[in-house]
Backbone bond lengths (Angstrom), bond angles and torsions (degrees), N, CA, C in turn:
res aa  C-N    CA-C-N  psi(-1)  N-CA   C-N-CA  omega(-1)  CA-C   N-CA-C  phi
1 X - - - 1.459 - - 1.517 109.28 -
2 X 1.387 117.22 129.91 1.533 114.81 175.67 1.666 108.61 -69.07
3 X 1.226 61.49 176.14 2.137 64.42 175.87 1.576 109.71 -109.62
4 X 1.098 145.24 32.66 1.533 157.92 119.18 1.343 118.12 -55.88
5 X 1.595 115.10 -43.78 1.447 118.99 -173.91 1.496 85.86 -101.89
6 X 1.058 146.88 -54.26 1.497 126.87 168.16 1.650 112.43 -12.90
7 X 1.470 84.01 -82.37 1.851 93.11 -178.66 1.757 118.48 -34.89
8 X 0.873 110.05 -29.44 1.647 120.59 -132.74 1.852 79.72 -102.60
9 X 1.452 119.49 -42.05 1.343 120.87 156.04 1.175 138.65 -46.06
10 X 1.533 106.83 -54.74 1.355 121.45 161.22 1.454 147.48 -51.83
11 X 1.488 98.49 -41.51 1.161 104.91 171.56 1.515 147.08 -45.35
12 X 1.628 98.68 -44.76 1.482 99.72 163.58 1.487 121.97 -77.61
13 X 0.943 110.04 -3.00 1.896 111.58 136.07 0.940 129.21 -52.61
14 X 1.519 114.59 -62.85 1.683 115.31 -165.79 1.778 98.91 -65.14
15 X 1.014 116.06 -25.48 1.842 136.58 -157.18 1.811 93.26 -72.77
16 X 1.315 97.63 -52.74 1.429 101.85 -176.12 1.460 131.86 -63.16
17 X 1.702 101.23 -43.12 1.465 113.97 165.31 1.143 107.67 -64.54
18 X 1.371 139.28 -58.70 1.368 131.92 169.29 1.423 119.58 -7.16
19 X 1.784 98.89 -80.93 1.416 111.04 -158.27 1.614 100.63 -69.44
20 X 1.445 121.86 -24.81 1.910 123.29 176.63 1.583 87.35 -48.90
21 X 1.379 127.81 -56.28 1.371 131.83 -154.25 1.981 102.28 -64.31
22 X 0.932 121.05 -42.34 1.391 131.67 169.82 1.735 102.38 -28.87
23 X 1.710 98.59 140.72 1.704 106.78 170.62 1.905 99.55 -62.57
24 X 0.958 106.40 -178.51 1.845 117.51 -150.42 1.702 79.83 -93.18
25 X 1.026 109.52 -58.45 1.405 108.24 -167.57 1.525 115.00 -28.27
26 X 1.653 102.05 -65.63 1.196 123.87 -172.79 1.519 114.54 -59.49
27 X 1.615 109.21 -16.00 1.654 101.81 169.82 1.608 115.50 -94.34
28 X 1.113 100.83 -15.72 1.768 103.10 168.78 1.242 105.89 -60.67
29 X 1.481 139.11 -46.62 1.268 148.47 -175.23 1.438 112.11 -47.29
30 X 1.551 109.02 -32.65 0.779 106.56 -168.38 1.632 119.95 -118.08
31 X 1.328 111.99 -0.73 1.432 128.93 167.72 1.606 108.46 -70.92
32 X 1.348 120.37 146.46 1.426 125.79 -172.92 1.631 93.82 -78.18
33 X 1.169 123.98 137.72 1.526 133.32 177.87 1.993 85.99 -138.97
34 X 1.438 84.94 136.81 1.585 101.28 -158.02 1.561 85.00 -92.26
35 X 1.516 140.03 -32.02 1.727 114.32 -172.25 1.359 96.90 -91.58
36 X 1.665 125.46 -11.78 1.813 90.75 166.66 1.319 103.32 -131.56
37 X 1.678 130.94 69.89 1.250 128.61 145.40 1.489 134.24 3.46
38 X 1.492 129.07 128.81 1.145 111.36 178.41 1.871 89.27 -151.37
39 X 1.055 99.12 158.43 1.989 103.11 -177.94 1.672 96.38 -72.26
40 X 1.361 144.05 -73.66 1.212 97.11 -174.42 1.710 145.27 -70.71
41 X 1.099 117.92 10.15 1.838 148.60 173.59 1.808 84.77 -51.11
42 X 1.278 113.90 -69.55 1.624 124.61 -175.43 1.555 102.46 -29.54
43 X 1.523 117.65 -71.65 1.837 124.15 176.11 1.287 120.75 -36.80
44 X 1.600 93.26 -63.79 1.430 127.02 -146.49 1.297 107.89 -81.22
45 X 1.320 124.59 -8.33 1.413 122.44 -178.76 1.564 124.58 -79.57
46 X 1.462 98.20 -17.43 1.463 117.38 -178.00 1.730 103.73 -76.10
47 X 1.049 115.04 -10.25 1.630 102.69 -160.57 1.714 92.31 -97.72
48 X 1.330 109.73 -20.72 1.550 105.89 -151.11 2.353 86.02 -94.42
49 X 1.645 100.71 146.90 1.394 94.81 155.47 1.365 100.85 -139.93
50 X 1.469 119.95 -157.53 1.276 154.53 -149.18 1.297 107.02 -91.03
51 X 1.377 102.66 -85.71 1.336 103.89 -173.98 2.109 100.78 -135.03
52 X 1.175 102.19 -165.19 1.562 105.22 -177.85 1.702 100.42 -78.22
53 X 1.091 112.54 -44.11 2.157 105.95 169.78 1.510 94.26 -51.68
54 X 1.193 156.82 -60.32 0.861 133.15 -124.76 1.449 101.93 -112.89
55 X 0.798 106.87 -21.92 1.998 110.32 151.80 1.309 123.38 -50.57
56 X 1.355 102.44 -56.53 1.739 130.20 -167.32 1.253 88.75 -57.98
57 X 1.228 129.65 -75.81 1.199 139.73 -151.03 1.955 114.61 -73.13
58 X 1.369 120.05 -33.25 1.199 109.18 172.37 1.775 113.32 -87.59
59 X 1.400 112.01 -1.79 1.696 113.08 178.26 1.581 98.03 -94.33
60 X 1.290 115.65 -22.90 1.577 104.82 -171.86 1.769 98.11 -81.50
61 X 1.850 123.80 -53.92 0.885 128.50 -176.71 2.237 96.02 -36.02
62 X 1.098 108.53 -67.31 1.516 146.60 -164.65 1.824 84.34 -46.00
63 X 1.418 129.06 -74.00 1.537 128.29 -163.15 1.756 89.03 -71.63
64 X 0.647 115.90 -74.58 1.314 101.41 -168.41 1.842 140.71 -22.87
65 X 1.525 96.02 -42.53 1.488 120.77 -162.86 1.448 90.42 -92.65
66 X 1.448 126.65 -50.00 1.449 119.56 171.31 0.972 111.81 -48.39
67 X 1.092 138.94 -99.71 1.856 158.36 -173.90 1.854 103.35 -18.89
68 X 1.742 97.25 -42.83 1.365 86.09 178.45 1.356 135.54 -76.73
69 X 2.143 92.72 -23.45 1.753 108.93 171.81 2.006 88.46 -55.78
70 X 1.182 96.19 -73.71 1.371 103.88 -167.75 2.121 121.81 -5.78
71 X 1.189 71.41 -57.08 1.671 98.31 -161.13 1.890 104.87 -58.75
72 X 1.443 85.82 -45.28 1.577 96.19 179.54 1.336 123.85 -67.67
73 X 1.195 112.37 -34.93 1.457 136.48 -167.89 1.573 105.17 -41.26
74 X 1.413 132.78 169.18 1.780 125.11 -154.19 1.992 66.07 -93.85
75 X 1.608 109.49 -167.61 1.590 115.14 173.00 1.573 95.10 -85.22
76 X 1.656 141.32 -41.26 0.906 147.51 -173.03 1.561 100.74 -41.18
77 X 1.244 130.66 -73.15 1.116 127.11 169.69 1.322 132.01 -58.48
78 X 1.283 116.09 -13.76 1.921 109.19 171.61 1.226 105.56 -75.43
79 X 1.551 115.10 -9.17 1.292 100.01 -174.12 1.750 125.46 -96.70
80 X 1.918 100.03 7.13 0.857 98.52 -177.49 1.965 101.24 -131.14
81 X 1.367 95.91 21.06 1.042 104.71 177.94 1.771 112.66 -67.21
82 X 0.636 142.83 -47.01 1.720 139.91 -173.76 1.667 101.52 -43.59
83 X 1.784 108.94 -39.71 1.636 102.42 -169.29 1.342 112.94 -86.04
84 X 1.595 115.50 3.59 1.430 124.19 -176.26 1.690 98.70 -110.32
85 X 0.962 113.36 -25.80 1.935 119.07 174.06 1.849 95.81 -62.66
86 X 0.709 122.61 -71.14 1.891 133.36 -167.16 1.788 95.28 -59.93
87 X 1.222 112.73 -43.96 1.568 120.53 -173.49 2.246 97.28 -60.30
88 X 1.653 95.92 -65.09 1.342 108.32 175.00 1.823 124.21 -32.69
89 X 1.710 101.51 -53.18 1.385 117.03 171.97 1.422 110.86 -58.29
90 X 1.289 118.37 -58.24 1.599 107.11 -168.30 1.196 104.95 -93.94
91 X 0.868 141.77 15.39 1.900 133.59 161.49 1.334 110.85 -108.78
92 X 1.370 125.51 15.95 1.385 115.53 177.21 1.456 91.47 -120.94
93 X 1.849 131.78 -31.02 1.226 137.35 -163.35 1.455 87.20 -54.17
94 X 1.682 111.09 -62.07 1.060 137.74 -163.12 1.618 114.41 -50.00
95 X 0.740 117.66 -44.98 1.809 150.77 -128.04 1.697 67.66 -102.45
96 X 1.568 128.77 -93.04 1.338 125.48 174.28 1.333 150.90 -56.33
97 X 1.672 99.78 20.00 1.170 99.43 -172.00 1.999 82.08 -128.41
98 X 1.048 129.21 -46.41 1.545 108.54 166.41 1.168 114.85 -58.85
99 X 1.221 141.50 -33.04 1.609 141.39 -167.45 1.656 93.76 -47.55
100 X 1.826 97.27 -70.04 1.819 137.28 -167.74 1.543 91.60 -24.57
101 X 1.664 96.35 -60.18 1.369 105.88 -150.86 1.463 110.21 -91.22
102 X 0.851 125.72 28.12 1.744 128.35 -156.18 1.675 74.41 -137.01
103 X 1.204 130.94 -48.18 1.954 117.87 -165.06 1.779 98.51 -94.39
104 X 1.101 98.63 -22.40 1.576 104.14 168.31 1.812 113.95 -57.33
105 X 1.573 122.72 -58.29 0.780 138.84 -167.26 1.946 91.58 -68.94
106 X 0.956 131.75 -46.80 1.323 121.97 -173.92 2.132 108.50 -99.89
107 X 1.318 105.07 33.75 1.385 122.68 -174.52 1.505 129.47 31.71
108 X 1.315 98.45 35.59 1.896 114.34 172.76 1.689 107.84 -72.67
109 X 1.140 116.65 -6.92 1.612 126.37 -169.30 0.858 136.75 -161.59
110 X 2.132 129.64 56.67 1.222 138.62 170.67 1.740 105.51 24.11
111 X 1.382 110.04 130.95 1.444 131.96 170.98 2.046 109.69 -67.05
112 X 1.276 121.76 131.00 1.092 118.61 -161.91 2.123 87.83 -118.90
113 X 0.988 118.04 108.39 1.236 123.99 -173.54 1.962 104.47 -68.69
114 X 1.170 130.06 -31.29 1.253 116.61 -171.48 2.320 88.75 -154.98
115 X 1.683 75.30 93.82 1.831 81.88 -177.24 1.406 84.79 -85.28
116 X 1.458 97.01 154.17 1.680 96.03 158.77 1.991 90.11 -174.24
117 X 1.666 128.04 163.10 1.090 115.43 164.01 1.853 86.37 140.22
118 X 1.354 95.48 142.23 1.871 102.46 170.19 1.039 111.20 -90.94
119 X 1.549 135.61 35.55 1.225 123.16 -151.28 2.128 95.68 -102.22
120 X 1.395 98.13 -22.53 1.353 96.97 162.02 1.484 133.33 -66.27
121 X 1.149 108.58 -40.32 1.433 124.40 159.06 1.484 116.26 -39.94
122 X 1.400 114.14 -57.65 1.695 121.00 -154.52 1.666 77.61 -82.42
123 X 1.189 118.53 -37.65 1.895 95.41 -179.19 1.275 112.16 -60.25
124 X 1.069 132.34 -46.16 1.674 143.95 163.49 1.366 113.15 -31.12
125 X 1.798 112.01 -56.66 1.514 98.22 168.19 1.394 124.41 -56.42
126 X 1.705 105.00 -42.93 1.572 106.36 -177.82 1.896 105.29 -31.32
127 X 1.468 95.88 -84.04 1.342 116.46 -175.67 2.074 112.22 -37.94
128 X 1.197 100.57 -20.42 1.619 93.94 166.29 0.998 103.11 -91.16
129 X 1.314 140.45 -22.85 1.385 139.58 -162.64 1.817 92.33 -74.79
130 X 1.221 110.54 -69.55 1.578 130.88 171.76 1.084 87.87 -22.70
131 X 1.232 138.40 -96.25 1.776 135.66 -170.44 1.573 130.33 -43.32
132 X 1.384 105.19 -35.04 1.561 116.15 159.72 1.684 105.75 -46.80
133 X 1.493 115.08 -72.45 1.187 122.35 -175.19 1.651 129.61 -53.22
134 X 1.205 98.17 -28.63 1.553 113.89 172.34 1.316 112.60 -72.78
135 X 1.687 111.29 -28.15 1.614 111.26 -169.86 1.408 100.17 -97.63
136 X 1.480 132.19 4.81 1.133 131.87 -151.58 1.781 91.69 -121.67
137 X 1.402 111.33 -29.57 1.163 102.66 166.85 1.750 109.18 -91.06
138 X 1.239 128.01 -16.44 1.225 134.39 164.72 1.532 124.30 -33.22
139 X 1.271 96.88 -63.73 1.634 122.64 178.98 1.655 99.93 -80.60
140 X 1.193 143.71 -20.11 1.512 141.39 163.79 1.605 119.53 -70.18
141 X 1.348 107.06 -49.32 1.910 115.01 177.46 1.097 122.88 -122.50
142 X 1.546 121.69 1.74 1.060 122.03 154.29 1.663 145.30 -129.37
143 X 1.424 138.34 -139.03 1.231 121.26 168.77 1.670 101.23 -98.60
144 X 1.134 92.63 141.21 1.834 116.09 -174.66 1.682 110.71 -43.08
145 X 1.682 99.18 -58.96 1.351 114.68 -157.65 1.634 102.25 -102.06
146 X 1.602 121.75 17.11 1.161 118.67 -175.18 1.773 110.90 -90.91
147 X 1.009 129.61 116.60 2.055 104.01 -159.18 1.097 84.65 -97.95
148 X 1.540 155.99 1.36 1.237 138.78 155.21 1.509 140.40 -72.26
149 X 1.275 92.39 -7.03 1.735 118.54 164.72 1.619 112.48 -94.09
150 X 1.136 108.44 -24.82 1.475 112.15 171.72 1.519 113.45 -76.61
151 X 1.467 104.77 -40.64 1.790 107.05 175.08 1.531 108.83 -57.79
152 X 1.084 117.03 -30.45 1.503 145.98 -171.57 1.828 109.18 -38.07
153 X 1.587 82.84 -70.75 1.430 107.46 176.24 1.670 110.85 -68.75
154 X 1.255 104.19 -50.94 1.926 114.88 -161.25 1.741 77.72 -61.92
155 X 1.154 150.27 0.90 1.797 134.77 -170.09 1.525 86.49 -90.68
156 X 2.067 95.06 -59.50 1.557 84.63 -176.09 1.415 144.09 -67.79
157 X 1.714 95.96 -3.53 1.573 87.52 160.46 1.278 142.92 -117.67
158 X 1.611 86.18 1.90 1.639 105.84 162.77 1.708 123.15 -61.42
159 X 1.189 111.94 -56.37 1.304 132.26 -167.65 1.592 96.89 -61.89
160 X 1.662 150.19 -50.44 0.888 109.94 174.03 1.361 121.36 -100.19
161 X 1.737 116.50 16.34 1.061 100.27 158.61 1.725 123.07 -77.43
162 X 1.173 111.94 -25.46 1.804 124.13 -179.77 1.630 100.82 -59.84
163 X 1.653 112.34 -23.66 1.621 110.90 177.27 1.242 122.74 -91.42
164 X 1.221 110.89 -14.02 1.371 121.27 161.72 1.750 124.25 -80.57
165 X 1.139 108.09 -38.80 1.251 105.57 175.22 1.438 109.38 -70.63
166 X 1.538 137.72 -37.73 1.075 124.85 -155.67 1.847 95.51 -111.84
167 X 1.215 103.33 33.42 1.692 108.88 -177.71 1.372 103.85 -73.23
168 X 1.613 120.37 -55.37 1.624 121.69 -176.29 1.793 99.52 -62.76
169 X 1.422 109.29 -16.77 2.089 89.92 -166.12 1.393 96.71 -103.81
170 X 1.335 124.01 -32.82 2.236 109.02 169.89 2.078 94.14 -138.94
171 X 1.262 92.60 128.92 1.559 80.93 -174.22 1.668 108.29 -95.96
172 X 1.831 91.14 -6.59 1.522 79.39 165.70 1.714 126.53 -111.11
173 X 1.654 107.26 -5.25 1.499 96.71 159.23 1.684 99.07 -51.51
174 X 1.493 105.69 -61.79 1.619 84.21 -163.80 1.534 146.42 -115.73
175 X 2.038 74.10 63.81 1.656 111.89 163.93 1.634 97.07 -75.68
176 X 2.186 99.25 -74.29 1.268 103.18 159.78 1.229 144.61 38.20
177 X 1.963 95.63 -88.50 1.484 123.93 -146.39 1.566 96.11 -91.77
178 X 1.329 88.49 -40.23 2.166 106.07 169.32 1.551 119.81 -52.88
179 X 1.679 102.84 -37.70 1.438 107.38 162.38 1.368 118.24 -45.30
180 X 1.803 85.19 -72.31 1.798 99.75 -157.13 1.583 90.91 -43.00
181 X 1.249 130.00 -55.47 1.655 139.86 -159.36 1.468 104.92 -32.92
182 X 1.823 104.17 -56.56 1.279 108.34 165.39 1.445 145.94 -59.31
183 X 1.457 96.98 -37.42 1.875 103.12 150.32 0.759 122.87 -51.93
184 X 1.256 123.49 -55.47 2.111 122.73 174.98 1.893 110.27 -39.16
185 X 1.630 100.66 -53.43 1.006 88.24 175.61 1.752 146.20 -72.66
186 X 1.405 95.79 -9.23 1.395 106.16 162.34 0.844 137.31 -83.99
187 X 1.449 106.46 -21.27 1.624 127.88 178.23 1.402 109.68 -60.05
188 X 1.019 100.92 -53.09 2.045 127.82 -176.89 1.376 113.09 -59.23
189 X 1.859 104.63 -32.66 1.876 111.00 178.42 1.393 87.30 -91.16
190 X 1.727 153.92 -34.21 1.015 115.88 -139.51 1.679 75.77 -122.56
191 X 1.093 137.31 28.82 1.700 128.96 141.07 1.456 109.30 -87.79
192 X 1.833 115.91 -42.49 1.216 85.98 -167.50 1.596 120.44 -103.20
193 X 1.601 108.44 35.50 1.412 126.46 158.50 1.662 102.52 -88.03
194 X 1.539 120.82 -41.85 1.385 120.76 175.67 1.147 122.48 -40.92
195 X 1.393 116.11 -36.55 1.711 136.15 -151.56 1.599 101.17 -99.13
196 X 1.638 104.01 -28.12 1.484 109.90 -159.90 1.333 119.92 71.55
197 X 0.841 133.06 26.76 1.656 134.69 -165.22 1.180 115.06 -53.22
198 X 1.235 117.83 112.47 1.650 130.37 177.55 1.332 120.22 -78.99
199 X 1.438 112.61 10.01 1.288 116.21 -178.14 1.631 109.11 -83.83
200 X 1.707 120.30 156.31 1.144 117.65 -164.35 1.886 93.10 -106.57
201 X 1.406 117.12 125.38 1.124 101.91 152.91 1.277 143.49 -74.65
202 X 1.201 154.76 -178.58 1.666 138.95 -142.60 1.471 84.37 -140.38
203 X 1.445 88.62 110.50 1.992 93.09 169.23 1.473 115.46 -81.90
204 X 1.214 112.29 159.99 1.363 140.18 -173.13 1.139 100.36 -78.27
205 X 1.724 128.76 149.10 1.373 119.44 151.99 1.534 105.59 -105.95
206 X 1.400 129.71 179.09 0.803 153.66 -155.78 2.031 103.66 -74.71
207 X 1.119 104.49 -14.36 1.631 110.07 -171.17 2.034 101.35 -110.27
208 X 1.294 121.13 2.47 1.030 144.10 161.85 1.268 119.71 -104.60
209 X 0.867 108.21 -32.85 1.795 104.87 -175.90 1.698 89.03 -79.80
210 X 1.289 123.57 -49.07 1.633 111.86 -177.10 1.426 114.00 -53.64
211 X 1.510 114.21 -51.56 1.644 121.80 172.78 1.484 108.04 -40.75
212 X 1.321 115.28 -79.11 1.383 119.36 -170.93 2.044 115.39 -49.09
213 X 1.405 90.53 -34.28 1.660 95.30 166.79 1.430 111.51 -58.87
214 X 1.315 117.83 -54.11 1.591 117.13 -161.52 1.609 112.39 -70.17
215 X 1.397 118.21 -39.10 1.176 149.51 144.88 1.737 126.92 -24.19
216 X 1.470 114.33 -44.25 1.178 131.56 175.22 1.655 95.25 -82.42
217 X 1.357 106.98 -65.63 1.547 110.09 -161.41 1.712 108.07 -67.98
218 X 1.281 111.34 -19.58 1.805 101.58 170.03 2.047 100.10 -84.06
219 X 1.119 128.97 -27.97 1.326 123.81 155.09 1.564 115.64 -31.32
220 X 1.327 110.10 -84.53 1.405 126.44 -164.58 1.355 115.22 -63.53
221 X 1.147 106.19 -64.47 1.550 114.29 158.16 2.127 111.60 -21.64
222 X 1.577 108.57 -89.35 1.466 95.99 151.38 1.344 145.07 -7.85
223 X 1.689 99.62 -49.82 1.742 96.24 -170.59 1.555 97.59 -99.24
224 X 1.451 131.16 -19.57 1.608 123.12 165.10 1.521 99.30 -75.45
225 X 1.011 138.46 -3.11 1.914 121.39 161.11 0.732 113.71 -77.53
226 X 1.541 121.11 -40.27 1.880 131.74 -153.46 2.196 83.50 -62.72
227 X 1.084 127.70 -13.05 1.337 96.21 -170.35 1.852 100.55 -140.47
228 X 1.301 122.85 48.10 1.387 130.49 165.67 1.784 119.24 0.88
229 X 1.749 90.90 125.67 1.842 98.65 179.33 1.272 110.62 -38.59
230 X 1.552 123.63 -47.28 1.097 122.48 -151.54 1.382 114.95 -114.74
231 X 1.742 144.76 70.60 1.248 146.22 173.89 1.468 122.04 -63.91
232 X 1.335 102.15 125.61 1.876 101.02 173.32 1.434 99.17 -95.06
233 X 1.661 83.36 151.45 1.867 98.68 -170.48 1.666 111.80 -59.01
234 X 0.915 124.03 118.07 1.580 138.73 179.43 2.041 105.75 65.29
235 X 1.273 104.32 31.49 1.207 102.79 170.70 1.553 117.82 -61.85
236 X 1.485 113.82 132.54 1.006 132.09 -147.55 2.087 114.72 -90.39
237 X 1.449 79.77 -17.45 1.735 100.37 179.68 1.241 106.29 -96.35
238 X 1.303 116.49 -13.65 2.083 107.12 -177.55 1.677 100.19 -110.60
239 X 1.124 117.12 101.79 1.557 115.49 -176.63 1.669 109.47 -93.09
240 X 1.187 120.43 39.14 1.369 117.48 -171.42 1.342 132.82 -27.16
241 X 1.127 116.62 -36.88 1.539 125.83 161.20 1.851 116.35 -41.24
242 X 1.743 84.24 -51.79 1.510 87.19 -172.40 1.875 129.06 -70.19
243 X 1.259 84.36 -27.80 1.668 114.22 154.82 1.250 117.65 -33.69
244 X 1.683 107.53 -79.25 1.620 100.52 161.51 0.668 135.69 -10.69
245 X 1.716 99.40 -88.17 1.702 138.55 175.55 1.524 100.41 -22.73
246 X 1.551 111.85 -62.09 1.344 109.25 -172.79 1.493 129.12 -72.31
247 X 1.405 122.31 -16.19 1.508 129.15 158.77 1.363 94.08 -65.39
248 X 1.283 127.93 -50.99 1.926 105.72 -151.43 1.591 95.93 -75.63
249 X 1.402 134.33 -34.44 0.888 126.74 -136.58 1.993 89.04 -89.40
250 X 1.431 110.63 -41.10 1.683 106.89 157.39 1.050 116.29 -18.37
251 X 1.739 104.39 -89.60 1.207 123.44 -177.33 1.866 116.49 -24.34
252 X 0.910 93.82 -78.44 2.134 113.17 173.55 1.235 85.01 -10.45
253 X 1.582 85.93 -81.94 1.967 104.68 -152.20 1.283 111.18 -30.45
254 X 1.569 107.90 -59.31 1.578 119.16 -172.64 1.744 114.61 -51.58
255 X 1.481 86.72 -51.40 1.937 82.56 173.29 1.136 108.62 -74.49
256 X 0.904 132.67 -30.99 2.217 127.31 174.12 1.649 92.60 -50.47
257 X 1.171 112.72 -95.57 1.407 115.79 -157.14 1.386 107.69 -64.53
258 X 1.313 144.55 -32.30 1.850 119.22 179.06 1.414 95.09 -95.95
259 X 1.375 145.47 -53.29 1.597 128.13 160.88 0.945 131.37 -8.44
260 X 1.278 96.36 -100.38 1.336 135.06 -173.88 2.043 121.55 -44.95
261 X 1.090 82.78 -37.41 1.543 114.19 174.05 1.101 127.15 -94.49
262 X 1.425 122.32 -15.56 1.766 140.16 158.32 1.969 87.59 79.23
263 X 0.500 124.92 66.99 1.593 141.31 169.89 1.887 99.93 -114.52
């Protein structure tokens, strides 16, 4: 990792401890409070949290899932990673704060008087991470420039990550979703036994199978936190919605700009 994209990682770390360090006052100012709106409340709400758990816990979710999208990423894309980091930040701020407020306004989602917390963000990394890994097995077993082999993978790692996150809120949608996951995958072994496919798949060695292990399990792991066993009724620190919001809106980004864009 250079030390530009180092920095460029870090920062909303150093940003965060900072503003925790701020008198209380001065972080209310800056937390989004939904009856008196102000244009920077929208940014600025992400930097401010709760308490020291709730810092700890969305910068570790948050360093982790970056560094690891990062790491995985083909070199083609690290190199254009810094303009997809700034792209990532403001289209998910964004991305979750019209969604919030658009189901808010028609009452699908209790009013949160003083939002504030990165916890949207670190879902965002998840979901880039998810796309890192999909493209990382992309460029390993399949064709590079094919984006339908890439959707391929991003199913398989969407689907049980979407079952993990929403395991504590229906455990049987996402029994379900674990199914379908598993149909896909049979479907895919028992077409390409149909076809006979003479193609050779590309084995793993032993220093890959650990990567892709450690890699999977800081994924999943991630997306079963983003939504805690234990929720208090209209608790104000678990924004689950926004959670989502913030995996899909990762995900997107990542396939928009290195996809979509042949990056």
């Amino acid at each position: 990792m250079n030390a530009k994209n180092f920095i460029i990682i870090l920062s909303p770390v150093l940003i965060c401890i900072i503003v925790f360090l701020l008198p209380s006052d001065w972080q209310n100012e800056l937390a989004l409070n939904s009856l008196h709106l102000n244009l920077w409340g929208w940014f600025t709400n992400v930097l401010v949290h709760y308490n020291l758990q709730h810092l700890v816990n969305n910068l570790a979710i948050y360093i982790l899932a970056i560094i690891s999208g990062y790491l995985i990423l083909p070199v083609q894309g690290k190199k254009e990673f810094s303009k997809y980091f700034f792209i990532l930040i403001f289209v998910s701020i964004l991305f979750i704060f019209f969604i919030e407020t658009l189901f808010r306004i028609f009452h699908f989602i209790p009013n949160v008087l003083n939002q504030r917390g990165f916890s949207g963000i670190s879902a965002a990394s998840l979901g880039f991470l998810c796309f890192s890994l999909s493209r990382r097995f992309q460029f390993r077993f399949g064709n590079q420039n094919e984006v339908g082999i890439l959707l391929t993978f991003i199913y398989f790692l969407f689907l049980p990550s979407l079952a993990l996150i929403v395991w504590n809120l229906s455990k049987v949608f996402s029994i379900l979703v674990f199914l379908l996951w598993l149909g896909l995958i049979l479907l895919v072994i028992w077409n390409n036994r149909k076809a006979k496919s003479t193609d050779k798949i590309a084995k793993l060695n032993w220093a890959e199978y650990i990567l892709f292990g450690i890699i999977m399990f800081i994924l999943f792991c991630g997306a079963y936190l983003l939504v805690p066993p234990i929720i208090k009724v209209n608790d104000p620190i678990v924004d689950i919605f926004a959670h989502l919001l913030g995996f899909i809106s990762g995900l997107t980004t990542a396939f928009w700009f290195f996809a979509l864009k042949n990056y």
